[in-house]
N, C-alpha and C positions, 0 to 999 in steps of 0.2 A: 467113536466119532464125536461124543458129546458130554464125553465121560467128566466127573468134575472128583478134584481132591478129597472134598470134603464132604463126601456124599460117597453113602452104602451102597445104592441102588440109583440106577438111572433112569429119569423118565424123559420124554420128546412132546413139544408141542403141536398142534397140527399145524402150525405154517411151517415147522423145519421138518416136519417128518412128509409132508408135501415135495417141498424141497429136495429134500434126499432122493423120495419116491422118486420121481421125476432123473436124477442125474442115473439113477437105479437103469430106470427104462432107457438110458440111452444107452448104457456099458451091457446090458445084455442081449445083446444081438444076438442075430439067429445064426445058425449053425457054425460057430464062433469054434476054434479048435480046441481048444481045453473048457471045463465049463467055470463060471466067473474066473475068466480070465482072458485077456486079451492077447495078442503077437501086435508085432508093429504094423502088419499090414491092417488088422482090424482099429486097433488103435487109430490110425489115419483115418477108415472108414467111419468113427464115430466121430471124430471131430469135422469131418465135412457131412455131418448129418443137418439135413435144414432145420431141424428142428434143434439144434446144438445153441446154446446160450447165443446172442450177440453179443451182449457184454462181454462173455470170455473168449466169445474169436476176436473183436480187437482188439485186445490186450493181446492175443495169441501173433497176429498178423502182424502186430509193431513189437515183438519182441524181436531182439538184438540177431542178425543172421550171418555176424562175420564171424570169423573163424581168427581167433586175436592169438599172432604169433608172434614170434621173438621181435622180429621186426615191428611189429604195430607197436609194444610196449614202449619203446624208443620215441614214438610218438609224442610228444608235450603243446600244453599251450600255454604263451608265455607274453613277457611285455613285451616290444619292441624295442631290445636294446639300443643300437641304432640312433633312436628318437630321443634317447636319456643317457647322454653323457653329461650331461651338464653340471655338474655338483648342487648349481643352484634350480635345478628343475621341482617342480612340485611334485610331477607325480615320483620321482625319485626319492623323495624326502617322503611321501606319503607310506611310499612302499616300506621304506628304512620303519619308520614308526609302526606302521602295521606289523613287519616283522616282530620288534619287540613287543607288540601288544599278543603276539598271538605266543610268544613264550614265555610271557607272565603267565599268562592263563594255563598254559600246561597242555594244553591238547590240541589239536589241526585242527582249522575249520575252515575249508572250503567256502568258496562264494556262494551267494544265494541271486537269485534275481524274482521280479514280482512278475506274476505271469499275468495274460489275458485269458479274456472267457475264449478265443477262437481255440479250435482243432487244429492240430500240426500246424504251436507255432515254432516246434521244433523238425528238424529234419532227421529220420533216422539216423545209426551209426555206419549204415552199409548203405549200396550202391546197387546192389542188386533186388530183383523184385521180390517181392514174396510167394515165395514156394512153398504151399501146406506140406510137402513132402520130407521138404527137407527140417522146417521147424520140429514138425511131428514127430522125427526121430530122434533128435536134440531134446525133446522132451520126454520121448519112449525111454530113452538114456539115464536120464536123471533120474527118470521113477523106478527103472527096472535098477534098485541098490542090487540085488545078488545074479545080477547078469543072468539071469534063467533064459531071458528072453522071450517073458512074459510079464505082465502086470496086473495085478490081482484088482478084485471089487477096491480094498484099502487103499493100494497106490493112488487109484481113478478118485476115489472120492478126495483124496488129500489135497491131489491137483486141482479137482474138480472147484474144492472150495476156495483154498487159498488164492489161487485164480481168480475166482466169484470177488472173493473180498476187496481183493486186490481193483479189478474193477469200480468196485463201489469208492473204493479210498482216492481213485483216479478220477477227483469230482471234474477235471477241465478235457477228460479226453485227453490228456496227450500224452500218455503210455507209460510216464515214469512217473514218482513220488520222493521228496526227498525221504533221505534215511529214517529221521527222525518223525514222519509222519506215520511211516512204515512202523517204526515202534510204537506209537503210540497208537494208533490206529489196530493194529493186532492186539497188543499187550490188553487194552483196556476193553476190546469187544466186547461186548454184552447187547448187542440185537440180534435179529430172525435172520438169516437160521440161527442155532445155536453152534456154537465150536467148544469143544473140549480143552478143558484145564492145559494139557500136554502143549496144544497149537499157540493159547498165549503164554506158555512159558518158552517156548525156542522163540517167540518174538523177541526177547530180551536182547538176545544178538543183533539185532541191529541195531541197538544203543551203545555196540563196540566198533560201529564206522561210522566216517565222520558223514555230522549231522546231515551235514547240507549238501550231501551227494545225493547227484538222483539213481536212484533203480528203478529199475524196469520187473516186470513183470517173470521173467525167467532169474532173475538175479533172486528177487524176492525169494521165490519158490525154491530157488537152490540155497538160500540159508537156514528157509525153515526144513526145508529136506536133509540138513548136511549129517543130520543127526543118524537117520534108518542108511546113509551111503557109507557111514565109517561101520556100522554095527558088526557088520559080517568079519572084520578085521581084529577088532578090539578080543582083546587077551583077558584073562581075569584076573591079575592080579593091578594091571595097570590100561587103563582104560584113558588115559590123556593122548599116549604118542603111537605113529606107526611108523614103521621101516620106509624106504623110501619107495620101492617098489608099490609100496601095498597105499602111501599115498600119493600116485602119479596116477593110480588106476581108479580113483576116487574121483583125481582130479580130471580126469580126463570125460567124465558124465558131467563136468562142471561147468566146462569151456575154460579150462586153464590147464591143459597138456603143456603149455609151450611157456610156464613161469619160470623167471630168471630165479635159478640157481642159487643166486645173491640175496632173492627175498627168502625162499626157503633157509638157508643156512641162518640167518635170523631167529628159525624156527627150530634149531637144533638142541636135544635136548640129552646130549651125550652117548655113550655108545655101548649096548649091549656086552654081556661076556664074550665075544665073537668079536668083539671090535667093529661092530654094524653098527650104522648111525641109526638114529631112532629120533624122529622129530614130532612137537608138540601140534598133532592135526590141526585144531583149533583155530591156535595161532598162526597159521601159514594157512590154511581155509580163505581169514578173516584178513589177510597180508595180501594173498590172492583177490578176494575181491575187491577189494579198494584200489587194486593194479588194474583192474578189469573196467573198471568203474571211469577212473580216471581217464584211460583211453577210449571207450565209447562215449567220454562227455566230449572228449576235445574231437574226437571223430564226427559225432552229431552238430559241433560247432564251424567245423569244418565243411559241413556238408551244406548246415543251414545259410554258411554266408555265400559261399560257391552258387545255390540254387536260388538265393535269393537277392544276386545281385549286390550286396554289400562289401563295402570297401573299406578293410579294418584297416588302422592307422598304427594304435598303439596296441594293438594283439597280432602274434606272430603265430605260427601253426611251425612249430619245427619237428623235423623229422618226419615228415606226413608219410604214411602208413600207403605204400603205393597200389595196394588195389583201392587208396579214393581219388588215387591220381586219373585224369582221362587218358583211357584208353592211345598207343599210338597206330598210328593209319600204316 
């Protein structure tokens, strides 16, 4: 949990071994059906424990509850064509510039915006309330890598912290972080509690999505998890790629069962003696979330202007993803 590289032996100091104590006493319930080990029903039971962190229930309570299907992808937010035909328009001309400024540079970079100190000045990406039942199993999912259908003291605490962290790195309350705070924010950790060497090197991964996307607290946790969700699959002699079956069933504890085809194939990294395709996990992980990303930003943009009365001009919402449409009578 606190293990370091460069170091024979490990030792813990009393605020993280406090710490731990403490997440220790919540994951050992009583008459729990296997012993350090939870099911999903106990699982649920610990996180609505009153005595369960608040920091990590609201991060838990705004993390992402739609179920992003072929259709939601389709989803985009974009300028209002419409508004810029003009050749001689600005933001037309802006746009054009920007483009080539963003292919000089060589990589994507999404927009950024400056926030305020209030809470929810964003609107989540879904429409429906928050259910501990059903986030909880969305999370049971992710931690439980060898689908046993349990999750050990290790899982619990992994969650437990990154979670924790996560929190603290979410200094405005409002439940996502861009990417690159995510990176650096892990990578460079070095306060109470302590984390292990292991948890800042899968941080590095999110300095392979673009900077300026925000995630959320289940995004987070599923990059730094993505590593123990592939293990059970990986081969010994090649450890990069998995068959397709073996990553749809990965993908599917991720919230991305329903990724277009077209991003995967991207990911293809030629075809076994059998003539079976075999794709580079990593790269189609890391392809997947930024597909994921993109639609719960324009979803939560969506939402926040619909709830808050705003009337965009030159931003269009195409293809809105119809469970944020209202309901008909």
């Amino acid at each position: 949990m606190i293990a370091e590289e460069d170091m024979w032996t490990t030792w813990i100091d009393f605020q993280s071994f406090i710490y731990y104590d403490y997440a220790l006493s919540l994951f050992d319930i009583r008459n729990a059906t296997k012993r350090w080990s939870l099911n999903k029903n106990e699982f649920v039971q610990v996180l609505s424990n009153p005595l369960f962190s608040s920091a990590i229930s609201w991060e838990v309570q705004k993390m992402p509850m739609s179920n992003i299907t072929a259709e939601a992808y389709g989803m985009y937010e974009y300028m209002n064509i419409d508004k810029f035909h003009d050749e001689w328009d600005f933001l037309l001309k802006f746009t054009e510039l920007q483009s080539k400024s963003n292919l000089k540079k060589g990589k994507l970079q999404t927009r950024s915006r400056t926030m305020s100190n209030f809470k929810q000045i964003f609107h989540t990406a879904h429409n429906i309330s928050f259910f501990l039942n059903f986030t909880s199993n969305r999370l049971f999912d992710l931690l439980d890598a060898t689908s046993s259908g349990f999750v050990n003291w290790w899982d619990f605490w992994f969650f437990y912290q990154c979670v924790y962290l996560f929190s603290k790195f979410d200094k405005f309350g409002k439940w996502k972080i861009p990417a690159w705070d995510a990176y650096q924010n892990y990578f460079e950790y070095s306060d109470f509690p302590r984390v292990s060497a292991e948890l800042r090197k899968r941080a590095r991964r999110f300095n392979l999505l673009n900077q300026d996307t925000y995630i959320d607290a289940f995004t987070a946790l599923s990059v730094l998890r993505i590593d123990d969700l592939v293990a059970p699959y990986l081969r010994r002699t090649d450890t990069s790629t998995l068959y397709e079956v073996e990553l749809k069933k990965v993908f599917a504890k991720a919230n991305l069962k329903d990724l277009a085809e077209g991003v995967l194939n991207n990911c293809l990294r030629g075809l076994d003696n059998n003539n079976i395709p075999k794709y580079d996990w990593e790269c189609a992980f890391l392809a997947g979330v930024n597909a994921n990303l993109v639609y719960l930003e324009a979803a939560s943009d969506y939402n926040t202007a619909k709830n808050s009365n705003i009337t965009l001009t030159n931003t269009v919402f195409y293809n809105v993803d119809p469970t944020l449409l209202p309901k008909k009578s």
